[in-house]
FIFIPA-672544 format. One record per residue (C-alpha): residue number from 1; x, y, z. Coordinates in nm, 2 decimals, decimal comma, padded with zeros to 4 digits. Layout:
# residues N
drense	px	py	pz
NUM	X	Y	Z
...
//
This chain:
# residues 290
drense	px	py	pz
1	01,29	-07,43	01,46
2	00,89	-07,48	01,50
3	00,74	-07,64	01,23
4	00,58	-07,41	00,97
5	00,72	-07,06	01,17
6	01,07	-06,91	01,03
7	01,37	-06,96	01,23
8	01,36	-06,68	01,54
9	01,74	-06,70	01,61
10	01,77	-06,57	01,26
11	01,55	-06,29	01,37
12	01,69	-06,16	01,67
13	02,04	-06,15	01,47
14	01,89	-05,94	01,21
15	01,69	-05,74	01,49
16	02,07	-05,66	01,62
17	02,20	-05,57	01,31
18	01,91	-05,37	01,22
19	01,97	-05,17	01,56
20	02,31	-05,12	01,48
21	02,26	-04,95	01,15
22	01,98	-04,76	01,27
23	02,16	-04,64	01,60
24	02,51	-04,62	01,40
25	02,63	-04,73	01,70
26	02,96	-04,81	01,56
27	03,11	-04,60	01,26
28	03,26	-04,88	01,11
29	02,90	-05,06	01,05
30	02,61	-05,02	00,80
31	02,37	-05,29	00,69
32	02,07	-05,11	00,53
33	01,88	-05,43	00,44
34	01,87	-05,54	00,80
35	01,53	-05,34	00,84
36	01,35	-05,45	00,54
37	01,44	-05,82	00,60
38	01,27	-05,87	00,93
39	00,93	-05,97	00,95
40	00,70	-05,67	01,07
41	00,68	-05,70	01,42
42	01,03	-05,73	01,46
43	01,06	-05,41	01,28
44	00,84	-05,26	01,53
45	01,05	-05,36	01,81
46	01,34	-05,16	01,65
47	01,17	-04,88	01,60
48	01,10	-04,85	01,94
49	01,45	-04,91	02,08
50	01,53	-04,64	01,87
51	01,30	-04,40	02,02
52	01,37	-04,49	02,35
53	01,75	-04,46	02,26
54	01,67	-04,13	02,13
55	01,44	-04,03	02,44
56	01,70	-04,18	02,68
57	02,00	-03,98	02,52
58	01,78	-03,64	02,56
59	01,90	-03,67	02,93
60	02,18	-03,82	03,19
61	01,91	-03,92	03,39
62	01,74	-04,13	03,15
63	02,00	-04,26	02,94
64	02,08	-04,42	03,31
65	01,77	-04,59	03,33
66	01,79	-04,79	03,01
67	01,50	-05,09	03,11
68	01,67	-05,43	03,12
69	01,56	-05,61	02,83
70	01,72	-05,32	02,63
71	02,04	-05,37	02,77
72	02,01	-05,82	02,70
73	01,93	-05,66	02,30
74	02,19	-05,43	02,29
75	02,47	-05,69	02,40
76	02,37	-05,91	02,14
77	02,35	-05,58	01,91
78	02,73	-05,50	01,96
79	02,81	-05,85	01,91
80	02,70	-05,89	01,59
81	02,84	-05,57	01,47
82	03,15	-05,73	01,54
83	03,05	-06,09	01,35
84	02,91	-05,88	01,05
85	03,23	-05,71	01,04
86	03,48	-06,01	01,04
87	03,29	-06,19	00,79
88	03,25	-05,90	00,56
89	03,64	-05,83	00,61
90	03,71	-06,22	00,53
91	03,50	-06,17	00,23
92	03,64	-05,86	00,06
93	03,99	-05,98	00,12
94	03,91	-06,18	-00,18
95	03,58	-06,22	-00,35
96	03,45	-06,53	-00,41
97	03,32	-06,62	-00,73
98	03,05	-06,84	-00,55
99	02,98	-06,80	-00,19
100	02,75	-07,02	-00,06
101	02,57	-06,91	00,27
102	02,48	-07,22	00,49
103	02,14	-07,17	00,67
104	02,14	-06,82	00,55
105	01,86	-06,67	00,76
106	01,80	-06,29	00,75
107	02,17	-06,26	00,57
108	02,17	-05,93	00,34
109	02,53	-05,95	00,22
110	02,38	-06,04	-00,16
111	02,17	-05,72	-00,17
112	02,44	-05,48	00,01
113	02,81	-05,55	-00,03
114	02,93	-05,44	-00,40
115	03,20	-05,65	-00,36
116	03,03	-05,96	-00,41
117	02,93	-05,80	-00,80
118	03,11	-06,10	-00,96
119	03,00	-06,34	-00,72
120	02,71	-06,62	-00,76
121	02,53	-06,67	-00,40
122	02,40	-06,95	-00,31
123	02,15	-06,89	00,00
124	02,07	-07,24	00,12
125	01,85	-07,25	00,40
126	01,47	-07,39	00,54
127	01,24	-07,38	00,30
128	00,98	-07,17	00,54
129	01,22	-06,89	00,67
130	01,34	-06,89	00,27
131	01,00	-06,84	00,16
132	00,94	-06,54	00,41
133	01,28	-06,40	00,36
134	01,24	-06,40	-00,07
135	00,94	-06,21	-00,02
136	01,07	-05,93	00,15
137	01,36	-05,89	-00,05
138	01,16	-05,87	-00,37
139	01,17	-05,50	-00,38
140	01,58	-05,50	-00,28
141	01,85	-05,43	-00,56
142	02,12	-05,71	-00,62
143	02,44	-05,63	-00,48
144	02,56	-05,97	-00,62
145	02,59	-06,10	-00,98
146	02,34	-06,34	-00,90
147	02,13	-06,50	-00,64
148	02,06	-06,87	-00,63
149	01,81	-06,97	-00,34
150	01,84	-07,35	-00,23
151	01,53	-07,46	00,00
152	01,71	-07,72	00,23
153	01,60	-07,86	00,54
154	01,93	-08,02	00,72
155	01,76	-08,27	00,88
156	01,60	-08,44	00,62
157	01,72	-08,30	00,22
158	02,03	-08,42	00,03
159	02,27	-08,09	00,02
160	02,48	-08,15	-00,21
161	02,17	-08,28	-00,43
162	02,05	-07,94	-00,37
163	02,34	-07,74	-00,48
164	02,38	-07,92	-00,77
165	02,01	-07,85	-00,87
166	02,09	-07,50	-00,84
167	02,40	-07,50	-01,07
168	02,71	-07,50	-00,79
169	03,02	-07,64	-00,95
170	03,20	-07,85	-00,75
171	03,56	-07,76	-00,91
172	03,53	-07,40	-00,88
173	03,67	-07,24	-00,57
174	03,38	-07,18	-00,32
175	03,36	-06,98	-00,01
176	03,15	-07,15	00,23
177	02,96	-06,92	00,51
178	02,80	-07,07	00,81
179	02,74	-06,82	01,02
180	02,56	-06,89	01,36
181	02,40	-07,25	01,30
182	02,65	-07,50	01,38
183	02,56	-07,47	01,74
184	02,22	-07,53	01,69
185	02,28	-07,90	01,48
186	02,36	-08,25	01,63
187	02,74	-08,34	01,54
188	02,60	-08,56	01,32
189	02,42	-08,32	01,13
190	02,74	-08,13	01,10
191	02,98	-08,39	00,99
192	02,70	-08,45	00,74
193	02,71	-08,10	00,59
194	03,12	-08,08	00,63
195	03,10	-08,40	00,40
196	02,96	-08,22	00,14
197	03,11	-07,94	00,15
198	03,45	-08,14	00,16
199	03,34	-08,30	-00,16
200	03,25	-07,96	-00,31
201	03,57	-07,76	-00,23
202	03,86	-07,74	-00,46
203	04,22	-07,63	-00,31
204	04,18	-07,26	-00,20
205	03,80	-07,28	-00,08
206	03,74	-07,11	00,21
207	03,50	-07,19	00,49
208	03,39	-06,93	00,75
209	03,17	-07,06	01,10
210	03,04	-06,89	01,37
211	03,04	-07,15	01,70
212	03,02	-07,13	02,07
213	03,22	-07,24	02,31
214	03,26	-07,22	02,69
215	03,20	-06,90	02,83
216	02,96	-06,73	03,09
217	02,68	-06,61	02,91
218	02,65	-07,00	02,75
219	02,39	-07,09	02,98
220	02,19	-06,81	02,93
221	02,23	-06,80	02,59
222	02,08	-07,18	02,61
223	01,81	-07,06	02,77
224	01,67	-06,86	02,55
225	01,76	-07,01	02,22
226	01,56	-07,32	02,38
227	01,23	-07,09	02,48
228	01,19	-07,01	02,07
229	01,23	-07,40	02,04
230	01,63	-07,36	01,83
231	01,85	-07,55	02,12
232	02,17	-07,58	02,11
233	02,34	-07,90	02,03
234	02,70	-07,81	01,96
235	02,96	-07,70	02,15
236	03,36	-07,68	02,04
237	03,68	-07,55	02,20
238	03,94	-07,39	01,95
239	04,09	-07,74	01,94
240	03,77	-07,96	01,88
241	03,74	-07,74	01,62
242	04,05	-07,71	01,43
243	04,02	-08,10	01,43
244	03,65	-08,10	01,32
245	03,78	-07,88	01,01
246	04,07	-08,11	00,92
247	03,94	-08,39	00,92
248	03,76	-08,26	00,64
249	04,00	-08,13	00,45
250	04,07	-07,77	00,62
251	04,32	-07,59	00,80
252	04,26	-07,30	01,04
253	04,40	-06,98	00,90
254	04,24	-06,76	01,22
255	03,98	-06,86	01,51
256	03,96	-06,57	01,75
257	03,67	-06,49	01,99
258	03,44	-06,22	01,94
259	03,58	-05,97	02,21
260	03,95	-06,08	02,09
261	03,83	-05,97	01,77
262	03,66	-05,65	01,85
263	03,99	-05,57	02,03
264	04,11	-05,53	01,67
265	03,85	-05,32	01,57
266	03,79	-05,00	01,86
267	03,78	-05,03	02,20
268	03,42	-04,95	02,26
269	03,39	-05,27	02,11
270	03,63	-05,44	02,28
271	03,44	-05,36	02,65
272	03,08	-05,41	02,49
273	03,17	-05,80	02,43
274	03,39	-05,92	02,72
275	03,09	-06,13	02,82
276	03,04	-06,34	02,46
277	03,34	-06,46	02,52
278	03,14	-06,84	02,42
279	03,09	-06,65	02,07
280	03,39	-06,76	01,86
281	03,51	-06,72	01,46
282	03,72	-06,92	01,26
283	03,80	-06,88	00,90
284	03,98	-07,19	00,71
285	04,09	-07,27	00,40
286	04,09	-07,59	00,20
287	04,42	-07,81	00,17
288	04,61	-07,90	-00,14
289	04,59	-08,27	-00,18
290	04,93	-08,39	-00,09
//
């Protein structure tokens, strides 16, 4: 990310998932802090999506003349409806009593799923796009028993220092979220975090990562990642991965991508996301020692 600007990959995620709630264009989804989250202008580009949307659906003639940009927004909308909705799947299964959200961006789990009432979140992310993101959720209720904010930049701060300032413990189960940065680190950067979070994970943690892999949108997804200066670094197959993880400790429970998963979930879904096939999640859980 540019220096002293928050992280913009974090905003057009929450941009998508602020469409998708205010579109409901999937039954299934709801994030009502998605809106109040994003910096203003963003907010202004929803709100005129939605208008279009609503002007375009008025007639056949315009809802086939969507402009093209729209349609580039939209893709990324339906793909993170289905992200959202694994991760919030993975994390109501069984509530963590810490959950510890790894470059946390524009995340509003904390403030919307009642689930996570018993649960201590740790948000750990920039210091900039923390600062921006703390003031407009000042006016949002707590969904979570408590929210610990941990300004980290991966680069150059000690993480696990960092959690420990903010009162982690190390021999409490954790459930570690990293959704949609590993791609933009170096692998040395993320063998640096995996260290720590290794040391900080007790049998039965549970780690959850967005990645990328191979797929045809990649490239074009490089592209403009790159343009709001967030390259990426990183890229894994399902293998690479699953050894990544245990060499650390892990073990793959599930690593699926994006339209397997939607698959799962409805089939409007399913055809909305053949092309992300690069977009892939895996959820892992730490090993007993032997």
């Amino acid at each position: 990310m540019r220096e002293g600007q928050e992280s913009q990959t974090a905003v057009m995620v929450c941009t998508a998932r602020a469409l998708a709630d205010r579109l409901r264009i999937f039954p299934g989804f709801s994030d009502p802090t998605a809106l109040a989250l994003l910096p203003a202008e963003a907010r202004q580009q929803v709100e005129r999506i939605a208008a279009r949307s609503a002007e375009g659906a008025a007639t056949e003639e315009n809802a086939a003349a969507a402009p093209e940009p729209d349609l580039f927004i939209m893709g990324r909308t339906v793909m993170m409806i289905v992200r959202t909705l694994y991760i919030d799947a993975v994390l109501r299964s069984r509530p963590p009593a810490q959950l510890v959200t790894l470059g946390a961006g524009l995340d509003g789990r904390a403030w919307r799923m009642p689930e996570l009432r018993e649960s201590i979140v740790f948000e750990v992310d920039h210091p900039e796009s923390q600062r921006k993101k703390r003031e407009r959720a000042a006016a949002l209720p707590k969904s979570s028993r408590e929210i610990r904010f941990v300004p980290v930049d991966f680069s150059r701060d000690d993480l696990g220092m960092a959690l420990d300032g903010a009162g982690h413990d190390p021999t409490m189960a954790t459930t570690w979220l990293w959704e949609g940065v590993v791609m933009y680190l170096t692998r040395e950067e993320i063998d640096a975090t995996m260290a720590v979070v290794q040391r900080r994970s007790p049998p039965e943690s549970r780690l959850v990562i967005a990645y990328v892999s191979s797929g045809p949108l990649l490239a074009t997804v490089s592209q403009v990642v790159r343009q709001v200066g967030e390259p990426v670094h990183s890229v894994f197959t399902a293998d690479e991965m699953a050894t990544l993880l245990a060499q650390f400790g892990f073990a793959v429970v599930d690593d699926r991508t994006v339209p397997e998963i939607a698959a799962t979930l409805a089939p409007p879904l399913a055809a909305g996301t053949q092309m992300v096939r690069h977009a892939r999640m895996v959820t892992a859980v730490r090993r007993a020692e032997l």
